[in-house]
DOSEDREN-430826 format. One record per residue: residue in one letter; x, y, z of N, C-alpha, C, O in turn. Coordinates in steps of 0.001 Angstrom, whole numbers, plus 500000, padded with zeros to 6 digits. Each point is the difference from the previous one (the first is absolute). Layout:
residues N
AXYZXYZXYZXYZ;...
***
This chain:
residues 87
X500860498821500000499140501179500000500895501228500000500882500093500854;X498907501006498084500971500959499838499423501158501541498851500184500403;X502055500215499965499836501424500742498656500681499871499508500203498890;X499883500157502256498314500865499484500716501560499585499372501050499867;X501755498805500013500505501606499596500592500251498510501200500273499992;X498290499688499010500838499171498613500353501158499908500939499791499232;X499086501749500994500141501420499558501434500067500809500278500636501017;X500746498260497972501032500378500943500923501289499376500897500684500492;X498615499308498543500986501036498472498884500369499402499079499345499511;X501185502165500622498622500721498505500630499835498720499364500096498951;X501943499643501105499949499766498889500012498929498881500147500183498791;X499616498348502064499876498973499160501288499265500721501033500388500545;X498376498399499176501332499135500853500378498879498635499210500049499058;X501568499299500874500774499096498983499912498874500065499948499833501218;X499982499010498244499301498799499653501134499333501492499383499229500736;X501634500950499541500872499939500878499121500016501543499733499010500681;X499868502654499661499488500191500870498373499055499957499645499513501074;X499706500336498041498372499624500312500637497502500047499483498960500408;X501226501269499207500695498515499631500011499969502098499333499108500523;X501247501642500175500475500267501132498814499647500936499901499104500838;X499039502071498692498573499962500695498931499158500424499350499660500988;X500865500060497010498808498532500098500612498127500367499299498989500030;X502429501153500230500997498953499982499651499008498910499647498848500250;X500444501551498776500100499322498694501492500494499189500680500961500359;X499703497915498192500821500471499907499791501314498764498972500317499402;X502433500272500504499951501151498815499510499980498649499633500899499244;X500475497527500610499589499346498721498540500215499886499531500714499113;X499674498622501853498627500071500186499273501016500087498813499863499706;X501652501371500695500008501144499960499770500810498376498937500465499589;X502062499528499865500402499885498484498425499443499377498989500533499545;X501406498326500690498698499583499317498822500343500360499330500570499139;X500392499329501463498434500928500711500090501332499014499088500248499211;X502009500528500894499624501277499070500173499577498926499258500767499386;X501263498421499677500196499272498473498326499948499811499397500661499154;X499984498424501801498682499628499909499167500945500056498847499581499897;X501247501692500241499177500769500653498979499974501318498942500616500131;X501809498334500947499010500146501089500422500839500822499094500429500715;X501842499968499480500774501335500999500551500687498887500847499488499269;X498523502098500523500097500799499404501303500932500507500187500423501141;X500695499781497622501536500554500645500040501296498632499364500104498951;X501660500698501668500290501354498913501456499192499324500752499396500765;X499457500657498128501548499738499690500441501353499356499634500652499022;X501790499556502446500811501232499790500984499928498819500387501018499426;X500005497730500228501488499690499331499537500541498410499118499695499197;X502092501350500859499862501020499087500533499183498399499612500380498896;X501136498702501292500643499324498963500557498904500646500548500012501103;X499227498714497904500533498829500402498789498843500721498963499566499499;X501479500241501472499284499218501286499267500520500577500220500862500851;X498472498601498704499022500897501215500217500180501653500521499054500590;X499202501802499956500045500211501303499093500330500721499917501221500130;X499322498173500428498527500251500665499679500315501536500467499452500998;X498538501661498901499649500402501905498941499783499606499361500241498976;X500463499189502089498625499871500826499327501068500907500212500383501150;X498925499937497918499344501505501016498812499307501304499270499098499589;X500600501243501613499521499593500963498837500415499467500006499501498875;X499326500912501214498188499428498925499902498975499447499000499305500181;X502336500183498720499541498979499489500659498519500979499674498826499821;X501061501573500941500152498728500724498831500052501292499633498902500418;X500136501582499833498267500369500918498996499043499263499520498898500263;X500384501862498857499043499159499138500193498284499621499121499201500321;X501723500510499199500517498540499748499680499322501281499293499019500229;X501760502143500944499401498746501267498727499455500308499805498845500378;X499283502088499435498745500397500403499009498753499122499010499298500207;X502294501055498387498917498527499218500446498597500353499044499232499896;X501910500248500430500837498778500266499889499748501619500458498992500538;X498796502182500241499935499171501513498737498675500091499338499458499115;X500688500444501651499303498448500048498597500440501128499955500417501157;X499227499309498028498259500915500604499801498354501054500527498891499912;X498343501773501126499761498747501011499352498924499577499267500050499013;X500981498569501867499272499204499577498490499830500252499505500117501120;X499718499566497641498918499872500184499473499248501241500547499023500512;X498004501733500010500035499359501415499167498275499310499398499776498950;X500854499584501889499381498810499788498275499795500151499232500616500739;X500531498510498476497974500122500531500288499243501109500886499264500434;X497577501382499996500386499309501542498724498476499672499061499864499216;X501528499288501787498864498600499743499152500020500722500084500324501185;X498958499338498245499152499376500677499841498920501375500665498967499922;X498773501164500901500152498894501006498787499078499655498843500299499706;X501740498556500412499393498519499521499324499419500728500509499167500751;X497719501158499267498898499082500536500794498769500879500806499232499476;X498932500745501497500628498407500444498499499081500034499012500301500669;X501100498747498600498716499284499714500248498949501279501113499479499921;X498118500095501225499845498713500397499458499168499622498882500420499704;X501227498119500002499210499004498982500465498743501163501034499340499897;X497877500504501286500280498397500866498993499125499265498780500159499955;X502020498808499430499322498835499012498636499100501488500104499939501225;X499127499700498103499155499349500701500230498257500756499095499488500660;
***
């Protein structure tokens, strides 16, 4: 579970830093923004992209990937107890 404080940098933190947060690796990270499920800015002016992560969009991602409660269970019924003394 990342920090309830993700506003650690206004200005965007690096696949490095959110790799840190959520303890996954950098790779996985990467890919999540390849995929478009964590939305990143790429700074890298030429060459190799270089990507921040602006805290809105890692807010958001968390917000979609946390894990909602479990459904409550139905509750049962309690079961007639029939007596049946044979004759």
């Amino acid at each position: 579970m990342p920090p309830t404080d993700i506003r650690l940098s206004p200005h965007g933190l690096t696949p490095k830093e959110v790799s840190r947060l959520l303890r996954v690796g950098q790779e996985k990270v990467r890919n999540w923004i390849k995929v478009g499920a964590l939305n990143a800015v790429d700074v890298g002016h030429l060459g190799r992209p270089r990507y921040v992560v602006l805290p809105e969009h890692l807010e958001a991602f968390v917000k979609a990937r946390s894990a909602a409660p479990p459904p409550r269970a139905p509750r049962r019924r309690k079961q007639k107890l029939v007596t049946f003394y044979p004759d």
